[in-house]
N, C-alpha and C positions, 0 to 999 in steps of 0.2 A: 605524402599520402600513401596509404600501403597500399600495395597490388595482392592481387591475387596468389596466396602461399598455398598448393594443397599441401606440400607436406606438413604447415601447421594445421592445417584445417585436419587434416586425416588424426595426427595427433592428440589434439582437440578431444577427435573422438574414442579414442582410443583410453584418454587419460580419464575420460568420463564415464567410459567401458570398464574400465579399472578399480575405479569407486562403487560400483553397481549401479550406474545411473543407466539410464536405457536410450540411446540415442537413436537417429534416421535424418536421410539426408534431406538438407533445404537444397533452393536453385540455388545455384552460385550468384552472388550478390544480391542475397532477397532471404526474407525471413519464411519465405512461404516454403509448404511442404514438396517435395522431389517425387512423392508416392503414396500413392492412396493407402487407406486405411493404415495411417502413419502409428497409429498408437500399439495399433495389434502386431506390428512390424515390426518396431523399434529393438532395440538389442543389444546386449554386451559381448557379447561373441565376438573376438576381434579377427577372427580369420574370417566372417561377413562385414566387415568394419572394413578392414585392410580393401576385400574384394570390389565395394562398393563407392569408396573413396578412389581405388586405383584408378576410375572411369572419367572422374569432372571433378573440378576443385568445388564440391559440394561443400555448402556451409552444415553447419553441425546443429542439430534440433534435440532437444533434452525432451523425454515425453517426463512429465512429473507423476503422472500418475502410477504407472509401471515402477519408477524407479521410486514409490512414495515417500518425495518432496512435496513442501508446498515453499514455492521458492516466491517473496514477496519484492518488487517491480518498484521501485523509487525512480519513477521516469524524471524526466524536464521538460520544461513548455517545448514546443515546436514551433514559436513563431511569435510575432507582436498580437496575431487572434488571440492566440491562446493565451486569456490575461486570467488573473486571479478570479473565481468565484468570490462572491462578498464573504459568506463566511469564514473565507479563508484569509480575506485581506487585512492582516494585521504587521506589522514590523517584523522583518527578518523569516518571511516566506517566498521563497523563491521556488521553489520545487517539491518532487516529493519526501526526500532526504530532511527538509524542514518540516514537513506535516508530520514524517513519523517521530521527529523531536516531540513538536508539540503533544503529541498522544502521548509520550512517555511520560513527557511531565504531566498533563491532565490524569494520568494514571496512576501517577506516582511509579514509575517503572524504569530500568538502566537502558539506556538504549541499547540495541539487541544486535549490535556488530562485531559480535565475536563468532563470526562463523563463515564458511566458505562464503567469496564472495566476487563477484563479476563487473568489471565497470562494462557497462553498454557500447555502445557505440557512438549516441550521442550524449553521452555524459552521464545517464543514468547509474543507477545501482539494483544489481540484484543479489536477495541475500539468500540465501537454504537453508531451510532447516528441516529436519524431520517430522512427516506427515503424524499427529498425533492416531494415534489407536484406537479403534472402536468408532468415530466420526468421518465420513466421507465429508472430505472437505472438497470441494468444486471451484472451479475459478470468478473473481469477482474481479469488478471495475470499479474505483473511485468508493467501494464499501466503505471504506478504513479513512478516506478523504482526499482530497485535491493531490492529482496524479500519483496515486498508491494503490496499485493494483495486485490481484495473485493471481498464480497458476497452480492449481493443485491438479485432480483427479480429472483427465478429458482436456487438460492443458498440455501448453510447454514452451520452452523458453529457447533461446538462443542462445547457445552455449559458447563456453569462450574457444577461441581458435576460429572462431567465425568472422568475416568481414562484410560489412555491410554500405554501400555507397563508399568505400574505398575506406570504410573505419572501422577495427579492430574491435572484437570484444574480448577481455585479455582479463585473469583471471588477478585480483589483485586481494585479497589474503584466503590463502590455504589451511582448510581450519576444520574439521570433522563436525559436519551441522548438525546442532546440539537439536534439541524436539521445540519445536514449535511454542513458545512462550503461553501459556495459558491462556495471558489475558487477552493479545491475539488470537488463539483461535476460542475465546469468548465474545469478542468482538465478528468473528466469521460467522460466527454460527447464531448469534443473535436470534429469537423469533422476531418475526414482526409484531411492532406494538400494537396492540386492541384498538378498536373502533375509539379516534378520541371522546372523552367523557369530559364535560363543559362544568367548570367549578367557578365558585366567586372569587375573582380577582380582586384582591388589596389594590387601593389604590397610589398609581407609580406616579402619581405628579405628574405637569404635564411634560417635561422633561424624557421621563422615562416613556410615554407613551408610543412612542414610534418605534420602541426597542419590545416592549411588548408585542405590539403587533408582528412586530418581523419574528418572532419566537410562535405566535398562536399561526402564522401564516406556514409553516416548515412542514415540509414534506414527512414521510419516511427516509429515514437514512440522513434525514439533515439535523434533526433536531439537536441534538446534541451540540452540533459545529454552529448552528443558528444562537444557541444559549450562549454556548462560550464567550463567542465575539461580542455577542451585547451585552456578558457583563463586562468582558476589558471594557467596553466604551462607559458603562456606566460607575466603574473603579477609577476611570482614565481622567474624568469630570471631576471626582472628587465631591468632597462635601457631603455635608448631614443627608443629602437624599439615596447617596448611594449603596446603603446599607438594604433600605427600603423597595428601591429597584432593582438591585437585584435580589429579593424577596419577592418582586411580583413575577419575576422574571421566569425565578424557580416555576412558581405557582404555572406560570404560563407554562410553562415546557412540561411540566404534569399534566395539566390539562389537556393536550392532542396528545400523548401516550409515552411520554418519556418516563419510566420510571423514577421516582420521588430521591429513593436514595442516590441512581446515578446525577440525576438533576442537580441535587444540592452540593455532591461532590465536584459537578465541572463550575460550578458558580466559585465555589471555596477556590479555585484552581487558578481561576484569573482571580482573582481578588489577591491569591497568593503572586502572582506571573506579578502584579502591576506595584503589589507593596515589593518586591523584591528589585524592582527598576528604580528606585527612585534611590 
């Protein structure tokens, strides 16, 4: 288990000083910040870097805002609590690393690992890429889905050269972060959907009716992941009904405010996921 390195730690920051990222010092073995007003502080300046590190094997804090990244957080559970949301429980989701697969393919998009990139501490992943222009983007939690979070503007992340509970976060491909993929940050900046508007639902047989319901029941921010899962389930069944359920399905997830065309397109998505498994 690693011990405490400041000379990697100092390094760390230094190499992140170098890139024009904006650094400031966390507690030694803690992600928390060493000093107030951490954002307005932070700095590339390596003879305050060098000065600051000489003092305590300080771990290293990236402000994302200052240095504008939005660096996107592929955590892992933290424990036997932390089990799968329903929407998210389908074959080969173990973390966040899986949910952003799944988004690519619902998106039809390459997954977007070509760019600086940080394993965590405790197994996570974090990627960088550059903050797009003209859009303050702010930090979210689970926006994007089960354990997929960001840091942009007012955030920050832990940078690699830091050790946390005796665990390394170490910097594993070096790669000049490309901008921020579109349809992630079309996904951050989403409006919120309108006040739902109540349509006549086709009817799903009774089969489909419990998949319905868990679609008309979906918060903000779920709907989409509530759709998907119940059409795998209703692709997954097969047979003549399933064409039909997930038609009402669509309908349903329009109905409490998911737009029509994203609707139809994450329906098409499992129908494509579940004809490609067999």
């Amino acid at each position: 288990m690693p011990q405490h390195d400041p000379d990697g730690q100092l390094r760390g920051a230094l190499d992140a000083a170098a890139r024009g990222w904006h650094v400031f010092p966390l507690l030694p073995d803690s992600k928390r910040p060493a000093i107030r007003s951490w954002e307005v502080r932070a700095t590339t300046d390596p003879h305050r870097i060098r000065r600051c590190w000489g003092t305590a094997p300080y771990n290293v804090g990236l402000a994302t805002g200052p240095s504008h990244l939005v660096v996107v957080d592929l955590d892992t559970p933290k424990g036997e609590d932390d089990a799968l949301p329903e929407a998210w429980a389908m074959p080969g989701i173990a973390d966040g690393t899986d949910v952003l697969a799944v988004l690519c393919e619902r998106y039809g998009q390459p997954y977007p690992g070509d760019t600086f990139t940080v394993r965590t501490g405790r197994g996570g992943t974090h990627l960088y890429f550059a903050a797009p222009g003209g859009t303050e983007l702010r930090n979210t939690g689970g926006k994007l889905g089960w354990k997929v979070d960001t840091r942009a503007a007012g955030g920050y992340v832990v940078a690699a050269g830091s050790i946390v509970d005796g665990r390394r976060y170490e910097t594993t491909r070096v790669s000049p972060p490309p901008a921020l993929p579109d349809w992630l940050g079309s996904l951050l900046t989403v409006s919120p959907a309108p006040p739902p508007v109540r349509i006549p639902l086709r009817r799903p047989g009774r089969r489909g009716l419990g998949l319905v319901k868990l679609v008309l029941a979906a918060g903000a921010g779920e709907r989409n992941n509530r759709l998907y899962w119940a059409a795998l389930r209703a692709y997954e069944n097969g047979g003549q009904e399933a064409d039909g359920i997930a038609a009402a399905l669509v309908e349903a997830a329009v109905s409490v405010g998911l737009p029509e065309s994203e609707a139809r397109a994450t329906a098409a998505s499992a129908e494509r996921r579940i004809r490609s498994s067999r």
